[in-house]
N, C-alpha and C positions, 0 to 999 in steps of 0.2 A: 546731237541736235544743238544747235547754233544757244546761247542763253537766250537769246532776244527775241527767239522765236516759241520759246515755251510758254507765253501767258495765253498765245495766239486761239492753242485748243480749246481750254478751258472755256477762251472767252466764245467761241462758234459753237459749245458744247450746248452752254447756256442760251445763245441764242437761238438756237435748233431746239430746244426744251420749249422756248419761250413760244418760236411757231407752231409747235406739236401742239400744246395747251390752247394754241386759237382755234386749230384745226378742227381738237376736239370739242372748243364750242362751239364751231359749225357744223359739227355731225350732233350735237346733242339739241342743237336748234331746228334741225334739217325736217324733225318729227314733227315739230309745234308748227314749223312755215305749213307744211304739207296739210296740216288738219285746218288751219287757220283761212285755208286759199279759200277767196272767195266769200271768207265770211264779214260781216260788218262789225267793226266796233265801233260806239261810241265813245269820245275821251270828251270829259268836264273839267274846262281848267277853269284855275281859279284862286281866290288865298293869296299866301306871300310869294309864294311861286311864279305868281306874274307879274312879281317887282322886283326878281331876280333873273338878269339879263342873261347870266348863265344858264339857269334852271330852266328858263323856258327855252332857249335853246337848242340844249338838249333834248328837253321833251319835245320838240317840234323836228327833231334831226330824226327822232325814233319816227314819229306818226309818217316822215318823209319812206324812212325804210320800209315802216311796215306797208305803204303803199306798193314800193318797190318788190315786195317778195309775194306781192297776193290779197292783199290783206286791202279790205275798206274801211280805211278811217271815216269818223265824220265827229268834227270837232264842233261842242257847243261851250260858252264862256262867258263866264262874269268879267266882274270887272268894277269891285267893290272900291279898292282904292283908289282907282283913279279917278271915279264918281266922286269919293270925298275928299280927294285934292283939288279937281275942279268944283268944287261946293267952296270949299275951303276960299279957293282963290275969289270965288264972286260973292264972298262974305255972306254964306249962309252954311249955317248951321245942320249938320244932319241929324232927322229926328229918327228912332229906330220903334216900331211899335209891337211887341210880338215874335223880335229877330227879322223883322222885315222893313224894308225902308220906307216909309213914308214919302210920299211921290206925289208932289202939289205939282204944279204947271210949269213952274220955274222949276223946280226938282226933275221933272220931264224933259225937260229941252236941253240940260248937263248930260242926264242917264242918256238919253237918244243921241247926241253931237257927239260923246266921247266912249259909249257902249256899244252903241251902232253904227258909229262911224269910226274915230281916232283908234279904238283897241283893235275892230271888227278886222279893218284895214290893215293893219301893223303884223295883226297873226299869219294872215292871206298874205302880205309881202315879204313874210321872213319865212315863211315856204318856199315862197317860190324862189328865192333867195338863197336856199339849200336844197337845190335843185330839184324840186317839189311841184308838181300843178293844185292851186289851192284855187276857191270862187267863193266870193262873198258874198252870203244871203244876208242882207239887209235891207232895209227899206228904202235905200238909192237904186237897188240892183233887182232881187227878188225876193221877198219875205216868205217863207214859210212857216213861218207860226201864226195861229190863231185863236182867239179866245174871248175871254170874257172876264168882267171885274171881279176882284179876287174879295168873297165874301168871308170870315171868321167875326166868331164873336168873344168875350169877355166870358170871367167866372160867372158872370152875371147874367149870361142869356144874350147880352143886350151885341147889335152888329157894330162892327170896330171898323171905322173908318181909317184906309188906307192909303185912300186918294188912289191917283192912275197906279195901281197894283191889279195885275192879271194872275188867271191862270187859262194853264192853255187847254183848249178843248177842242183845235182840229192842227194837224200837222200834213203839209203837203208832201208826200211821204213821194211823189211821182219824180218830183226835183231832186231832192237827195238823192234816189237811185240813181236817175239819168245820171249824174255829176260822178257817183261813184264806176257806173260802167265804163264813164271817160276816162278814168285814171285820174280824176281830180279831186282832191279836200274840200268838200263842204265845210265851211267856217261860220256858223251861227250865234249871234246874238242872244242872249238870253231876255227878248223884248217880244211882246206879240200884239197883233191888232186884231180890232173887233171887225170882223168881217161887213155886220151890217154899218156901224157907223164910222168905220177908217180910224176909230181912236187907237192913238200907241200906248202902249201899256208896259211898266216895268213889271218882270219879271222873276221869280229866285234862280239861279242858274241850276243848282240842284233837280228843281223838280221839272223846268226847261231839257235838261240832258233825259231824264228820265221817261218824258213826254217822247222825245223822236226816239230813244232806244226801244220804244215800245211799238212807235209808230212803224218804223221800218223795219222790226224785228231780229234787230241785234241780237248776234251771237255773244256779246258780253256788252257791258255799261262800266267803264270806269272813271272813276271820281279821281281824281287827284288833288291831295290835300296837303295839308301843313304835318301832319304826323302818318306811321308809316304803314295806320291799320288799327284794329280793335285790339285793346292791351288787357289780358285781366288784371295791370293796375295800369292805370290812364298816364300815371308820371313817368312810368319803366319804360321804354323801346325796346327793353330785350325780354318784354313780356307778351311779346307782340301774339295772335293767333291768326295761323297761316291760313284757315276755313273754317268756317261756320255755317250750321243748319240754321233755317227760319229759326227749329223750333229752341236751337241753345240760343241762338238771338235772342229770342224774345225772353228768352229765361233771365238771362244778362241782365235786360233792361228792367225787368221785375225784379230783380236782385240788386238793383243799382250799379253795377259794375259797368253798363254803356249808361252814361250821364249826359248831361247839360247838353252842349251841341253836336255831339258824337250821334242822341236820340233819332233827333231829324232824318240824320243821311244813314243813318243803317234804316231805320223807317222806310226810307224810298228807295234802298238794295232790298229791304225785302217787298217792298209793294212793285219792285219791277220785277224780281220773279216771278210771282205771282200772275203778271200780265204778259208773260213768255218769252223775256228774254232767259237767255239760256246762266251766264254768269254774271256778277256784278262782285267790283273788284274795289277796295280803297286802299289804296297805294300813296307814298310822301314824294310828291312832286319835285322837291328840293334835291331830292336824290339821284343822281347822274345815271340818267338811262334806265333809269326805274322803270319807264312802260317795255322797255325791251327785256328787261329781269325779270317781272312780272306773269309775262307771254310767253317767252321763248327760251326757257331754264327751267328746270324741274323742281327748284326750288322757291321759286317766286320771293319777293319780295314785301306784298304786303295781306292783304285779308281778303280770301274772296270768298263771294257767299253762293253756295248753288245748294238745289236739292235734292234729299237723297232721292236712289233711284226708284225706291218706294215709292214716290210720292209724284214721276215724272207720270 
């Protein structure tokens, strides 16, 4: 054999290895499409993830695929920092009360112009943009959320004013279907109105994703965050835990090992079990193709929380 042609095998050997290895992640994914067809997920974006051009991205290339193999996405999203870059820009100050924004009337017309419109728009065109059918529910087009002023009080009894701060208490659960029977992504706002008096209301996106996962009776609710799931230590990543029961959940958070704002969102994975969605998953958004790793590999990627079958 020729010298010149000896590197030639090696190298067809490895790339023949290289095809094999994809092959086999399409036979190891072919189980997860198959059980998955037809069912609804919700995805809750949000965090620094949607100020990385990259990150959302890919997470938006995945929610395209899983549209493509069966699967009904239906995307709801914050949109924290772009709130307080346009706050920033019109020289006002963002107040937080509780972990919740404070939302005066000027505070309201930022969150509404650039929550419900500039992000709502941007997610919805960069679908469609990676060859996706997306429809934006917002308040130019069709609102599906609705509710009422978001009431909490102090150590002290007394009620904590929040200003236009909702929570939702009715979901138009008729539209998202339709939309999804189409083959299209629902892209919703994390904003809601009050039905009787048309007032707009901000919203947490957290408990917004939580509200339609329940409403439409999602097969899973995932969050996607800044980190890659519940750690038993918060600093470590490679302490990560791959599932959890309510009831090790709540032991955790008695224990203190779920802390500070980790509380909240495992709170509302376990209070959306509870109201019947099937899984709820916190995965690191940052991570390339994380909703696909997540879903469709036997390994997953971040923490997801269901119940045992005792208890279904």
């Amino acid at each position: 054999m020729s010298p010149f042609l000896s590197p030639i095998v090696p190298r067809r050997e490895a790339n023949l290895d290289a095809a094999i290895r994809k092959a086999d992640t399409l036979i190891e994914a072919l189980g997860w499409i198959r059980r998955f067809r037809d069912k609804t997920t919700v995805i809750k974006l949000g965090g620094s993830m949607m100020q990385d051009e990259s990150a959302l991205r890919h997470t938006l290339l995945d929610i395209v695929f899983m549209e493509t193999v069966g699967m009904r996405p239906v995307v709801v999203h914050g949109g924290g920092a772009e709130i307080s870059a346009a706050m920033d820009k019109a020289g006002l100050e963002p107040r937080f009360v509780q972990g919740r924004r404070f939302t005066d009337d000027q505070t309201l017309e930022i969150v509404t112009r650039v929550l419900a419109g500039e992000v709502n728009r941007k997610i919805a065109e960069s679908i469609e943009n990676l060859g996706g059918r997306a429809m934006t529910l917002n308040f130019e087009s069709t609102n599906v959320l609705y509710g009422d002023r978001l009431e909490i009080q102090d150590d002290g009894g007394q009620t904590v004013d929040l200003g236009h701060v909702g929570t939702i208490t009715r979901v138009d659960r008729s539209v998202i279907e339709n939309l999804c029977y189409a083959g299209q992504v629902p892209v919703i706002p994390s904003m809601c109105e009050d039905s009787r008096t048309g007032q707009r209301m901000n919203v947490n996106a957290d408990t917004a994703a939580t509200a339609v996962a329940q409403a439409v009776g999602a097969d899973k609710l995932i969050f996607l965050s800044d980190v890659n799931g519940v750690r038993t230590n918060k600093d470590d990543p490679d302490t990560l835990i791959p599932s959890l029961s309510p009831a090790a959940a709540k032991q955790m958070i008695h224990d203190g090992q779920i802390a500070e704002g980790m509380i909240p969102k495992v709170e509302a994975c376990l209070e959306t079990l509870k109201n019947g969605v099937g899984k709820v998953h916190i995965i690191d958004g940052r991570l390339r193709h994380s909703l696909l790793l997540e879903i469709y590999t036997n390994q997953g990627v971040g923490t997801q929380f269901s119940k045992p079958e005792s208890e279904d």
